[in-house]
N, C-alpha and C positions, 0 to 999 in steps of 0.2 A: 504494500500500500504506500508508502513513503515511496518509494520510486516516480509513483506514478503524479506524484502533487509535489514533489522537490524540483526546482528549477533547475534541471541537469542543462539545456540549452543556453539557456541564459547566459549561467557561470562558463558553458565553454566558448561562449562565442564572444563575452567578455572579457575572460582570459586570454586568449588569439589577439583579442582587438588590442589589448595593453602594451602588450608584449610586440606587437608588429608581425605577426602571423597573419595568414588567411584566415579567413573564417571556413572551419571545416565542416562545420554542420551546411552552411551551403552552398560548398563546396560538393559535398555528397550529392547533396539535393540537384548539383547541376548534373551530376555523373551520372545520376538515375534515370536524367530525362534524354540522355543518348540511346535507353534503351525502353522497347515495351513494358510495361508493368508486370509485374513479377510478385511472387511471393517467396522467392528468393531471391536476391542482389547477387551473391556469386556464392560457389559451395567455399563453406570454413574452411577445408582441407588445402584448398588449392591459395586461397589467402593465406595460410599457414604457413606452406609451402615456399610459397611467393617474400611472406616476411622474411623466413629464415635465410633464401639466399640472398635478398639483399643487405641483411644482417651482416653474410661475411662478406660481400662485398666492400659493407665499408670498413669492416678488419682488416680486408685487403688494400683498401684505401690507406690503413695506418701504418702499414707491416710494409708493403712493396717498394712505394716508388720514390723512398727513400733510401732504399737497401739494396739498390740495383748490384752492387756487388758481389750479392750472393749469388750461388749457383740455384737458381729458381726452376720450375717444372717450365715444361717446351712452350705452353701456352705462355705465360709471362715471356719468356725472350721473343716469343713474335710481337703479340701485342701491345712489348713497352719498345719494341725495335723502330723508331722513326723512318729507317731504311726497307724496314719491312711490309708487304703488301697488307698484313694483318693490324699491321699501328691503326689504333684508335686515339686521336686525344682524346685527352684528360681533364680539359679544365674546369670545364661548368659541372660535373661529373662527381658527387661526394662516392659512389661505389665502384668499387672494380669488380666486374663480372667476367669470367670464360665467356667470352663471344665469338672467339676467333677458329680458336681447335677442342671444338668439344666432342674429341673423339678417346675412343676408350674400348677395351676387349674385356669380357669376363672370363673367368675361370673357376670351374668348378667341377662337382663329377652330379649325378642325377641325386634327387632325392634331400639336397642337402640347400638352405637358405644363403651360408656362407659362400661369397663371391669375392676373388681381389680382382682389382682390374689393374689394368695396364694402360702404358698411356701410349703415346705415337713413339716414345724417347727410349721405353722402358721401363720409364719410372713405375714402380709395385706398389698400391694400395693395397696390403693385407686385408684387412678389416674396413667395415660399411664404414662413409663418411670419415677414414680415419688418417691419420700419419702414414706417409710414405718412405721406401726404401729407394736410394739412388747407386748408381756402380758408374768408379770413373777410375780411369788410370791417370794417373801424374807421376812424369817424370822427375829427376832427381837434379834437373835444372830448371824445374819449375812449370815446363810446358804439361798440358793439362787435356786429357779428352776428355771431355763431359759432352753426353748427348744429347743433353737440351739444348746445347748452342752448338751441335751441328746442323747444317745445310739438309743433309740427308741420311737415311739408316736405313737398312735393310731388318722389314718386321714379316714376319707370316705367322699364321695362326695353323698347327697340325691338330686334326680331330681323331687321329685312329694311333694307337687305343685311346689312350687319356688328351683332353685337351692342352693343350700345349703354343706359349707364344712364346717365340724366341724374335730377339734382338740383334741384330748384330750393327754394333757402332765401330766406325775405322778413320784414321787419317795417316797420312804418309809411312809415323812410325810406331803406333801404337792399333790394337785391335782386341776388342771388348765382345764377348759374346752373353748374353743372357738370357739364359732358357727356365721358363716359369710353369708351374703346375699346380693341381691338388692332387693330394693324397691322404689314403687313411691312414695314419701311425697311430696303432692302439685304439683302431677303430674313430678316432677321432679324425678329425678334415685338417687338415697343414695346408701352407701353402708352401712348397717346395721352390727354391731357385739356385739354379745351376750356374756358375759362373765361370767364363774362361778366360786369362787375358795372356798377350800376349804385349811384349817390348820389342822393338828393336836394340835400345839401351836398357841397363840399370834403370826402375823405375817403384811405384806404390799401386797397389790393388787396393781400392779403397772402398766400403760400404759404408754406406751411411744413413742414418734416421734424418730422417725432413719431415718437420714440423708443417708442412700441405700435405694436398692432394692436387688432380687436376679440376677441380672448383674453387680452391684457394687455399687460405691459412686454415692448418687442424693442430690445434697445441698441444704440444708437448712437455708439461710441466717438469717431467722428472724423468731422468733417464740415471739408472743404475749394471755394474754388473752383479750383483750379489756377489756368493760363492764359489760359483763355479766359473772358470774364467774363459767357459767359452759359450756361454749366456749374457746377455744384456736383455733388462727389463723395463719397460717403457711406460709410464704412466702407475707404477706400481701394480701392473694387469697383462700386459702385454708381452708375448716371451719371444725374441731373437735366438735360435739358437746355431752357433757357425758348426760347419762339419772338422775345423780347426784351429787351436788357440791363435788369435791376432798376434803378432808383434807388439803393438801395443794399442790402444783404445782412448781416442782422446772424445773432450770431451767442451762444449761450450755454449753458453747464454746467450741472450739476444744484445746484451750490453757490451758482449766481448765478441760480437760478430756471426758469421758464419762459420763453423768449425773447419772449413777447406785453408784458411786463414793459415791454421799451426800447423799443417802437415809436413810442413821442413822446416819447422822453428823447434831447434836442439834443446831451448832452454821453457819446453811446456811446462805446465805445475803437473806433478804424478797426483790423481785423485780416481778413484774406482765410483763417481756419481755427480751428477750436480744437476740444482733445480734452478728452474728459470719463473720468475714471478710473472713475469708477460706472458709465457707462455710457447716459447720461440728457441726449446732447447736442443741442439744437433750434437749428435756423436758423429765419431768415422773409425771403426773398425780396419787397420792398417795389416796390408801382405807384403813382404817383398814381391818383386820382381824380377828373375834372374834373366838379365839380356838374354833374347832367343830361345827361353823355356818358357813354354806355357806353364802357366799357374792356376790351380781350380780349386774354386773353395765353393760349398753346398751352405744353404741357410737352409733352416726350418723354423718355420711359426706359428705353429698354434694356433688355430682358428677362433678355439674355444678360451674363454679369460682363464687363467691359471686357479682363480676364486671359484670356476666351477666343477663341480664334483664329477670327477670322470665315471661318465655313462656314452659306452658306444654308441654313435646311430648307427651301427648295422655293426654285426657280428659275421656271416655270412661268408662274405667278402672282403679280399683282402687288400685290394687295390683299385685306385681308380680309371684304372686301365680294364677290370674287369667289370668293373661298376657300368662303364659306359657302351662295352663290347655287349653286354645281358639287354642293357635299357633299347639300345637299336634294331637290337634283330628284329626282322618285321620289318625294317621302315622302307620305306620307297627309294628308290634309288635311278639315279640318272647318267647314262653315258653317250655324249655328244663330241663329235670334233671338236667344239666351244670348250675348251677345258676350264678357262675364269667360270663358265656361267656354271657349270658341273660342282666346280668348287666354291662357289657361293650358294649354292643348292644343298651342300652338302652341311655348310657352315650354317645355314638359315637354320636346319633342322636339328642340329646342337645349340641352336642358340634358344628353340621356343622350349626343348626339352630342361634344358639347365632353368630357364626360368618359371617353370612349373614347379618347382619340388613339394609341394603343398598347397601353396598358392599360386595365383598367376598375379607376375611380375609382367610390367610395363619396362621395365630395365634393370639395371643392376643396381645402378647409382642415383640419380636424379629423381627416376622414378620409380625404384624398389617400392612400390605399394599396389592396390589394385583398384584397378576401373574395370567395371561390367565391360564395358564398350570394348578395352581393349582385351579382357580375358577372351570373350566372345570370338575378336577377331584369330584370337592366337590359338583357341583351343579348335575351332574346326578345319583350320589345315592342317595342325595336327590327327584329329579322325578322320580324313583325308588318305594323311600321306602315311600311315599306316602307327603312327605315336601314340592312339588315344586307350596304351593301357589304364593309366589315371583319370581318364576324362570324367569318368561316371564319379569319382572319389571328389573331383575338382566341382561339377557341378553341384553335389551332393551338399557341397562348404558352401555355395548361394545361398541356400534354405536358412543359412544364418543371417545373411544378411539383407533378409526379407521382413518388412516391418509389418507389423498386426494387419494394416491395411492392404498388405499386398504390394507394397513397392517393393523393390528390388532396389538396395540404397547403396552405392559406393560413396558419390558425392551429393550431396543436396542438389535439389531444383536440376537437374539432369534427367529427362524423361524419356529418353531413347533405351534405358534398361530394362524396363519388363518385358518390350518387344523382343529385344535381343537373345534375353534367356528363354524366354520360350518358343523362335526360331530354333536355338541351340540344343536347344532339349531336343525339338522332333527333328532335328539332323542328327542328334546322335540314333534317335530312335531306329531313322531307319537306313539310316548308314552300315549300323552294326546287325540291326534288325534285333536289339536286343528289349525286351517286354518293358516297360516302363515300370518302377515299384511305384507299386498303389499308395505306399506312405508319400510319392510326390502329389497326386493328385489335389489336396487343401491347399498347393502352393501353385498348381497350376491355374485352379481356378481363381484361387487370389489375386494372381495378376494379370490374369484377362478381365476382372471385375473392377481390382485398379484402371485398366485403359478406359476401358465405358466411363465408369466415373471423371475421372481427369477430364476428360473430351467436355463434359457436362460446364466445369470451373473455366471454362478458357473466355478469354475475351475477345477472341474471334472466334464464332461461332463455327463451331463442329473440326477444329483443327486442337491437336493438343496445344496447350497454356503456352504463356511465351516461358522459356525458361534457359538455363546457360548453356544448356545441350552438349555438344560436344566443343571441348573448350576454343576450338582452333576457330570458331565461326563468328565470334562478334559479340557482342553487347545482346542482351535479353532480349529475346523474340521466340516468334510461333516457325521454328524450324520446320520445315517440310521432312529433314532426318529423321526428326523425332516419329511425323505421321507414320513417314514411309514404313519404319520400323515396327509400329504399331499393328501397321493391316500385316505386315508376314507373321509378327506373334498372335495379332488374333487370329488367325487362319491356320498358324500351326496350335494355338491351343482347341481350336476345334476339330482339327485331327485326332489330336489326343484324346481330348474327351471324349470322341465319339467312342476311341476304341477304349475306354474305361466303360460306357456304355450310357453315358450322359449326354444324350444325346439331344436333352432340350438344351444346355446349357452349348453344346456345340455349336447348335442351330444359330444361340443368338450370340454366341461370338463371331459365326461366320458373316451375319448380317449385320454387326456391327464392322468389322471387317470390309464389308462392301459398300454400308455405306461411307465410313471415311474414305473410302479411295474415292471413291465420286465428289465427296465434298473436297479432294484435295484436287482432283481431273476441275472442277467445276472452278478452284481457286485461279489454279495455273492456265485455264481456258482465258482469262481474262489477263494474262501477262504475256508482255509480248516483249521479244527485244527491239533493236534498234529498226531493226528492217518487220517489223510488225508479225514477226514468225513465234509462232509458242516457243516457250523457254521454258528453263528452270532455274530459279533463282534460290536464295536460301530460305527467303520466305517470304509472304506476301508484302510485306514491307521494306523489303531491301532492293534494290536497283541490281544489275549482276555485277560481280565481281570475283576474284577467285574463290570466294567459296563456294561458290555456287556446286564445285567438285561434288559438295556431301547430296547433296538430291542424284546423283548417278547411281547412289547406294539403290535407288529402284530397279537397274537394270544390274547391276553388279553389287553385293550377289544374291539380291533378293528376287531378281527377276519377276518384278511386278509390273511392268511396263516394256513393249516390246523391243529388242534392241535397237529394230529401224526406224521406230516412230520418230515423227518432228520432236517432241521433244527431248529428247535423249540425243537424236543426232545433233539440235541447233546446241544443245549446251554445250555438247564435246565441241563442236566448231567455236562455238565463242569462247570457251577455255583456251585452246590452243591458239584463236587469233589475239589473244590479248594479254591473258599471264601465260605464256610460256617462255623460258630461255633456255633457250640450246635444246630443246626438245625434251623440257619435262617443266611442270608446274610448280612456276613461283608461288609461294603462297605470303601475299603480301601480312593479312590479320595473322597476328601476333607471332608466327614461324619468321616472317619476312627471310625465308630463304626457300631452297628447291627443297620440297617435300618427296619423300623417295615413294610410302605407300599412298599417298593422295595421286601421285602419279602415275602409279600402278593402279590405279582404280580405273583411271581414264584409259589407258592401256588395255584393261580390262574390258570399259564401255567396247572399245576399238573394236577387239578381238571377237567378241561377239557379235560386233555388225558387220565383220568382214574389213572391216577400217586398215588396209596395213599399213599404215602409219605407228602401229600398237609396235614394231617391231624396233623402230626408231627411238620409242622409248625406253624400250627392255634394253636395249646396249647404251643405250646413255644412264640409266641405273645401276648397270652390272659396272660402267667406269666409273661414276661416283663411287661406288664399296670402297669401304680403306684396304691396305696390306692385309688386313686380318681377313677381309668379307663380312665388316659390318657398315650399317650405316646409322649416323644420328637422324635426329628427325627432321633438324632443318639441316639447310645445307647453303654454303656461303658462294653464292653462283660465282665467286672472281677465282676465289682463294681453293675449291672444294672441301675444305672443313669445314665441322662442323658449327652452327653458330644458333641453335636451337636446341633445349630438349636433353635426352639422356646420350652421351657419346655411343651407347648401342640401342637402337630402339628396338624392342621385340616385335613392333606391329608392322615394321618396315619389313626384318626378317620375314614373319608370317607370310605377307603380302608377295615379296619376292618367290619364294617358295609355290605360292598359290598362282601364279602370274604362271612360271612355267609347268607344273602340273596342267593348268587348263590350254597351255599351248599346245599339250601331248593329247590331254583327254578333257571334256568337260561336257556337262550335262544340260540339255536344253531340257526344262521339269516337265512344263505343259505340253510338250509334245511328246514326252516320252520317249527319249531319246538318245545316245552318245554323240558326241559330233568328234573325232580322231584328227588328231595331227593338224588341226587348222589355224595353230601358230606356230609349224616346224618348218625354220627357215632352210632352204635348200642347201645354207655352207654350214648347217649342224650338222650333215650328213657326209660322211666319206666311205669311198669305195671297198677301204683297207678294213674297216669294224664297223658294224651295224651298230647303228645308235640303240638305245634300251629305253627303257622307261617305265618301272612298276615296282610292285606291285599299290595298287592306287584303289581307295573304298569309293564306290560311286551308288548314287542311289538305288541302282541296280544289280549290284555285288561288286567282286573285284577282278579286275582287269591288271594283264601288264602286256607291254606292247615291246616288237621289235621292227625295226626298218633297216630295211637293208637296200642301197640302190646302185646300182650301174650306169653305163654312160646313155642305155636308153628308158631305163624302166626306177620304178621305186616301188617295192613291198613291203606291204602293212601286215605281220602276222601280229596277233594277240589272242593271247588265254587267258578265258573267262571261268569263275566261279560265281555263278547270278544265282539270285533271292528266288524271282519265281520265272524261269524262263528267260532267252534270253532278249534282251529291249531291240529296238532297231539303231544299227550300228552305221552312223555315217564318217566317208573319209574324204576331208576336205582339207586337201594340202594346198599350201598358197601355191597360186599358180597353173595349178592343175585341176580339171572339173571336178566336182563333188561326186561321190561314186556310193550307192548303197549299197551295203554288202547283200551277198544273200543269203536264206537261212542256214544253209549249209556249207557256207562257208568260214571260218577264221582265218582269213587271210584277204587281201586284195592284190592285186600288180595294175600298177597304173603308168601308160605308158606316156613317157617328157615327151 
């Protein structure tokens, strides 16, 4: 009661006013009227989110660019580099944020939350949001490799058996190698690193704790070696351990510099700890170097804080090499002349499995948490491309975060999730053709009773509410995403329900289902673009502009709308005549860079209209992937760093993954149908090895496909294991006529 009768406005708009501030209350009040009315302003999580990085931003602001001396992560040396294409100034500017190279590899084995990543240099994040490990050699005259201020490195990421990113940094007379992993020791997850160097002269092998990551400063209070002197403990939690005692282990504060400082200074103080009140404390771990002999020394680090009581996650097994060889078998698998796309194929489907181990991850880093929006996207190319032993386990954990009313909540005011999970449900269902348990049923119908209702509260009649939708789209409005989403979940929970046998309640999900699509036909009947042709825009209140992407979600991959229709074609035509560079989609609202899976979506529209333009996008995707085969979510069109989002995004993985899967196979629904090879480009194929492609779950059962071609012919064999019979099989290779197979045949030859 006192809340609501105390002048909170008053006081704060009077305290502003004193002091020479804005006035924030209206302030807001202007912010709100950029968008439709709402009964959400934006979800907490992502303002949370949002505070905390520019939080360190301006710890970066205190810590950086005055301290340029120090040996900093690769992202600082670009973008405090005035010489460099990634320099940003600094002046009006109180945060310093990663905008330049927000790229990054994870590493893990299946099943386990623990991820370190890697950055473009090397540099090792053990532990989430935590302190980094760097490796440099310095010579005994002072010259210095460090890979954050080299020009170039050689990075690759191996997947078989265990995942694996190795480094390799070089200059004229020194050469650094660094190979990183998990592993179980004692049933626990490590992160393992291998390190090799070589001299031409007398030189120092040097490891060292860094108080960053590549997001910014992560403090370091207290660095000790205890007892054992070939351990150092970090923050009183954190365990280093080398595979051989240092030489010696120095040690330094933020007040006494960078610790690279003392490395040839004879007269250091001997101490085994020191704490830093700022927070800003470096050791360096010292090896000789014998001219001309490789030297290799092993870290290990505990994943788990030393405070927690040792309980294996798995017994079982003993390595993460077998960890990851058990989790794959099954999976789909790709072999094309294209060896990049192969291996980005391959890397996609390690990346959505590492980020599932319980939950599904949107990244490693940035955005280790979960969106409906993006589980959804990531967990059905996973039952797909043959991954979804968990999927049933993964949606099961939904049903928690389903509220009494039947929303499906990751983030507040986000209304495209109850659609999504109940599309995902009946693509599991009959992907796998596995019976649905009847204990989901109160959660199905909960959130088809949610869509009805919501549609009822909107302020444009018969479209869902304005709300923040998917974050990438703009200020609060009645998203067309959200509808589109809506009619595939009420239409897939009337499926369902019917085969539960509830078949009033199917009826009227189906009919609500038909009618929002007509009231969203009837919306877009009245929007026209520049040249007076149907469009699709983001909603009925927005002009087009690149978001317009998210309304394709009707023909990809919801296929509510025909691929060739006017609208689907005008919007792919105005996307690419106005946000595209270099042949993929800028997305100016809040990415302002090239989005890898927004551009696969349109790729996607392509591919299913016949568009081969689709192909033009998949190889300016497959060159954006970093060295590893990951991509962030935005992408810096000058620089190709990354400058948006998590340095690995899982939804791009998914996407890419999903992109070439439907170039091999994909299923047209209402026709009832396959359609083969109608985005297999003619130089994936060579004379010497039949390209492959399987085994792949399709509505129909499963399929794996081989092509083999000559200099006048190209043959399409595949074996089927189909649900009830087998569907009608079309082979539509670019270039070549469409050919229906016949029923007795598995095979086709189609002559160039």
């Amino acid at each position: 009661m006192f809340t609501k009768w105390f002048p909170w406005r008053f006081i704060v708009r009077h305290a502003a006013r004193i002091h020479g501030f804005l006035d924030p209350i209206g302030l807001l009040a202007h912010f709100d009227r950029f968008a439709e009315p709402s009964e959400v302003r934006a979800p907490t999580e992502l303002l949370r989110a949002g505070l905390l990085l520019q939080a360190r931003g301006f710890i970066n602001n205190q810590a950086i660019q005055h301290n340029l001396d120090w040996v900093w992560p690769y992202w600082v040396v670009q973008q405090f580099d005035p010489r460099s294409s990634s320099f940003i100034p600094r002046a009006f500017s109180v945060i310093h944020i990663n905008i330049t190279h927000r790229n990054w590899t994870a590493l893990g084995i299946p099943g386990c939350e623990n991820m370190p990543i890697i950055d473009p240099r090397g540099l090792v994040t053990p532990h989430h949001d935590g302190w980094s490990m760097d490796f440099w050699i310095v010579g005994l005259d002072g010259t210095a490799l460090f890979p954050s201020r080299l020009a170039s490195v050689d990075q690759e990421l191996a997947s078989t058996p265990n995942l694996v990113v190795t480094t390799q940094s070089s200059d004229a007379e020194k050469y650094l190698t660094v190979a990183c992993r998990v592993e179980l020791i004692n049933g626990q997850p490590s992160c393992c690193v291998d390190i090799c160097a070589l001299a031409k002269n007398d030189a120092l092998l040097v490891v060292s704790a860094r108080p960053f990551n590549p997001e910014g400063v992560s403090f370091i209070d207290t660095i000790a070696t205890d007892k054992n002197p070939r351990e150092v403990i970090i923050n009183k939690k954190d365990r280093i351990l080398f595979s051989e005692t240092p030489t010696q282990i120095l040690f330094s504060n933020y007040r006494e510099g960078d610790v690279f400082r003392q490395l040839l200074n004879v007269n250091n103080p001997q101490r085994d700890h020191i704490a830093c009140p700022v927070g800003m404390a470096t050791c360096a771990a010292v090896y000789p170097i014998t001219a001309a002999v490789q030297r290799r020394i092993e870290l290990t680090m505990p994943l788990t804080p030393s405070s927690v009581p040792s309980n294996p996650i798995i017994t079982t097994v003993t390595s993460g090499s077998e960890m990851w060889s058990r989790r794959m078998q099954g999976a789909c698998t790709l072999q094309i002349s294209d060896t990049v796309i192969c291996r980005l194929f391959s890397a996609a489907l390690t990346t959505m499995v590492l980020h599932t181990p319980g939950d599904v991850f949107a990244g490693p880093y940035t955005y280790k948490r979960f969106w409906f929006r993006d589980a959804v996207l990531i967990l059905h190319p996973m039952l797909v491309l043959g991954l979804g032993a968990n999927v049933k386990e993964l949606v099961q954990t939904f049903f928690k975060r389903q509220r009494g009313d039947g929303y499906f909540m990751s983030q507040e005011g986000e209304w495209d999730s109850n659609g999504q999970v109940l599309w995902l449900i009946n693509r599991f269902r009959l992907l796998t053709r596995t019976p649905l348990d009847p204990s989901w049923l109160p959660h199905i119908s909960k959130a088809a009773n949610w869509i009805r209702k919501k549609r009822r509260t909107s302020g444009f009649p018969g479209l869902l509410p304005a709300g923040f939708s998917a974050e990438h789209l703009g200020p609060n409005d009645n998203y067309y995403w959200d509808d589109f989403w809506s009619i595939a979940g009420l239409t897939s929970a009337a499926a369902m329900l019917e085969g539960f046998g509830n078949k009033a309640l199917a009826d009227i999900c189906l009919c609500e289902a038909q009618d929002l699509l007509k009231t969203v036909l009837d919306v877009l009947g009245k929007s026209t673009g520049d040249n007076a042709e149907p469009i699709m825009s983001t909603s009925p209140h927005r002009r087009m502009d690149s978001a317009a992407v998210a309304s394709l979600v009707a023909t990809y991959p919801l296929q509510i709308l025909p691929a060739d229709g006017p609208l689907v074609r005008n919007t792919v035509h105005y996307l690419v005549d106005h946000c595209f560079v270099d042949n993929a989609l800028f997305h100016d609202i809040s990415h302002s860079g090239i989005n890898p899976y927004l551009s696969l979506h349109i790729a996607q529209a392509m591919l299913r209209a016949g568009d081969p333009r689709y192909l033009q996008m998949v190889y300016r995707i497959r060159d954006l992937a970093s060295p590893t085969g990951q991509w962030p979510e935005g992408i810096h069109p000058r620089t190709g760093y990354g400058c948006m989002g998590d340095g690995q995004h899982v939804w791009a993985a998914a996407e890419w993954a999903m992109m070439i899967r439907n170039c091999f196979v994909r299923e047209e629904d209402a026709l009832g149908k396959i359609v083969l090879c109608s985005g297999v480009a003619r130089e994936w194929l060579s004379p010497d090895v039949p390209a492959t492609f399987g085994p792949t779950h399709t509505l129909f059962g499963i399929i794996s496909l081989t092509i083999t071609i000559t200099e006048s012919t190209v043959r399409v064999d595949w074996e089927g294991v189909w649900h009830a019979g087998r569907p009608l099989i079309e082979i539509s290779l670019p270039g070549a006529p469409s050919v229906t197979a016949t029923p007795d045949r598995d095979w086709v030859e189609i002559i160039l």
